[in-house]
N, C-alpha and C positions, 0 to 999 in steps of 0.2 A: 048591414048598417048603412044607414045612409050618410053619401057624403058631406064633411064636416069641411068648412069653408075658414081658412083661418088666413086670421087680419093683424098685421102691422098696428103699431101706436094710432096711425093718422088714418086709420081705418080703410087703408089701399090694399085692394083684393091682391093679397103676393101673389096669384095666378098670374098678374105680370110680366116675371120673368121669364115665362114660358110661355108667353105670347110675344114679348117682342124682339127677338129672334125670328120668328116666321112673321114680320112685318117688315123683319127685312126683306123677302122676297119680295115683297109688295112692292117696295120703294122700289126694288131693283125693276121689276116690270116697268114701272113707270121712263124711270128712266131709257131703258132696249127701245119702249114702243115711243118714245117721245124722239130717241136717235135713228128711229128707223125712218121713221115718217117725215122726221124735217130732216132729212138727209141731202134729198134733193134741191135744197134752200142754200142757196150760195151767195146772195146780195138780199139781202133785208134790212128793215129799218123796223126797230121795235116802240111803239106809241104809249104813252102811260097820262096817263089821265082820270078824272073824277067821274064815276061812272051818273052821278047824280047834276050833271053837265046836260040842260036842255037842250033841244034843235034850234028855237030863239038865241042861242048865247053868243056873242061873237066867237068865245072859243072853239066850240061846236062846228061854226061856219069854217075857223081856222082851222080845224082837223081835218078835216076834210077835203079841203083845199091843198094843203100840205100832202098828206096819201096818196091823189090824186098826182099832184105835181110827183112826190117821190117814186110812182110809178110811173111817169111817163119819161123817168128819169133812169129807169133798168130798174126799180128796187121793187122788192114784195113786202108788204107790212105785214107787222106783226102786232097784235094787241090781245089783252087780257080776254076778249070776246064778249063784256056785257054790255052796259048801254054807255049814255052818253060819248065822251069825248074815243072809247074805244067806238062806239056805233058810227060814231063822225067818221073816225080813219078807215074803220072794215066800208064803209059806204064810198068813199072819195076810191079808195082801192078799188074798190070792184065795180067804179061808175067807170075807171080809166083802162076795165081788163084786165087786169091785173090780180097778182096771187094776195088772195086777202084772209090771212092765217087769225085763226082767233084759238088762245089754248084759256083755256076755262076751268075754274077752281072750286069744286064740290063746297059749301059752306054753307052752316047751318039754316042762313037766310038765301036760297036757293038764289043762284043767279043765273039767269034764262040768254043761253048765247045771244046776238043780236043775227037779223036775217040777212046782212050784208055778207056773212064768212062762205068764201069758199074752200075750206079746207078749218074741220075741226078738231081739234084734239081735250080730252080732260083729264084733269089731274086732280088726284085728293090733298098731295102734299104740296103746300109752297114753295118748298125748296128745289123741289125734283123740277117745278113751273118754272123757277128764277132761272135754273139753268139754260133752260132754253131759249128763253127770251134771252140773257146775255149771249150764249155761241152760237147762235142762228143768226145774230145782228151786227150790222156792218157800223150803227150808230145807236142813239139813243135818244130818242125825241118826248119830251117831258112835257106836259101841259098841268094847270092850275088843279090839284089834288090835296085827297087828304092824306091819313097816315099811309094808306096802302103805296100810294104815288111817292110822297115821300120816303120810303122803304125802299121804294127801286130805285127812284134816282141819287141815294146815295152807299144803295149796296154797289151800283155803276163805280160812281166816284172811288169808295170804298176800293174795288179789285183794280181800278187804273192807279192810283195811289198807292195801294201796296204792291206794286205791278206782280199784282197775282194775274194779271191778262195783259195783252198787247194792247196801248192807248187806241181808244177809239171814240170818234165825235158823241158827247155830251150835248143838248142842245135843250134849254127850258123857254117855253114860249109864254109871254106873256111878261113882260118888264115890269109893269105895273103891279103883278101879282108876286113876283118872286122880289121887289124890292129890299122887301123889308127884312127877310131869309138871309138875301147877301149881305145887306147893312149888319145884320148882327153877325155870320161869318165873319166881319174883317173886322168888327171892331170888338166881339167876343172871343172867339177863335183863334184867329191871325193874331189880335191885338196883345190877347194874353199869352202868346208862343204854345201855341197848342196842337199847330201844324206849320206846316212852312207855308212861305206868303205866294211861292210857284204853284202851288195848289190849288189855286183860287182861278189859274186860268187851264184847268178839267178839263171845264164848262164853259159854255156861252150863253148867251139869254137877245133874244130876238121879238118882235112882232112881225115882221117881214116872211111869209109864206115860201116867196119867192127866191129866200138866200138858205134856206135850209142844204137843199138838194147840191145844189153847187156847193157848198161849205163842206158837205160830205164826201166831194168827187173832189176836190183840192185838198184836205186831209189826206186823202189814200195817195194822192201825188207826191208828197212827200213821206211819208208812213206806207212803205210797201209790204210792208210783213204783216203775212195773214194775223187773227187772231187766233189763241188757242184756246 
């Protein structure tokens, strides 16, 4: 007799349950090869940015200027690996010698690492990615994004606020671009008691290339305790 496939109300193969239990192992791999590999990763700065971010853009120029500097400052970057404002930072990385990590995210619309990485890793889950890029990172350097961008710079916020992690430099580039973000933070947010108003200094927001790297090495001057 051949096998009879039976379905749920909402027509979900219940085959499910016996698949995802052995997806746990999957995740789990992910993670072992994701702690294996960036083990040897002790000072990095993780970059996030709109991968839809041209070479013409000044942000672009600013990515990479900033990688650049944060390397020749002891740091290794870390970025999503596709293009734009992650290609600025793996390029500025690896124009200054330096370890230029790109972890890359399997998605339905293929995303092709950039040829700046020297050092690649991929992941199919986001979450097992997130991890990384937070405990491999010594900071958090944010540039003008969509949702994905947005997603990381406030799962950042997110785990220093619930101090589910030890604080560590938050840094959004572009004043102009994140205006409008904080404007409604303080006066949506803060305004309505929705968080506390100490909250609101996470984070910093810069144009300046040049004050990153140091804002990150005067942080750890008074914040000496590793993250976990």
């Amino acid at each position: 007799m051949p096998y009879k496939k039976y379905r749920f109300q909402n027509e979900v193969d219940s085959n499910f349950i016996y698949e995802d239990p052995w997806r746990v192992f999957r995740i789990m791999s992910e993670f072992v090869d994701g702690f294996e590999e960036l083990a040897r990763v002790k000072n990095a700065v993780s970059i996030f940015g709109s991968a839809r971010t041209l070479p013409n853009s000044k942000y672009y120029k600013l990515a990479e200027q900033i990688a650049f500097n944060l390397v020749n400052a002891g740091y290794a970057v870390i970025t999503g690996a596709g293009s734009g404002i992650m290609e600025a930072a793996n390029k500025g990385a690896k124009k200054a010698g330096g370890d230029s990590i790109g972890l890359n995210i399997e998605v339905p619309v293929v995303q092709k690492p950039n040829s700046y990485i020297t050092h690649l890793l991929s992941f199919r889950y986001f979450f097992c990615r997130k991890v990384m890029f937070a405990k491999y990172a010594k900071a958090f350097v944010v540039f003008p994004g969509g949702y994905g961008t947005l997603d990381e710079f406030f799962e950042g916020l997110t785990l220093i606020q619930t101090q589910r992690i030890e604080p560590f430099p938050v840094v959004a580039v572009g004043k102009e671009y994140w205006h409008g973000l904080i404007d409604w933070i303080e006066k949506k947010i803060y305004a309505e008691n929705r968080a506390d108003k100490k909250d609101l200094n996470i984070f910093s927001v810069t144009d300046d290339p040049d004050e990153i790297a140091p804002l990150i090495k005067k942080f750890y001057k008074t914040h000496p305790a590793p993250k976990q």
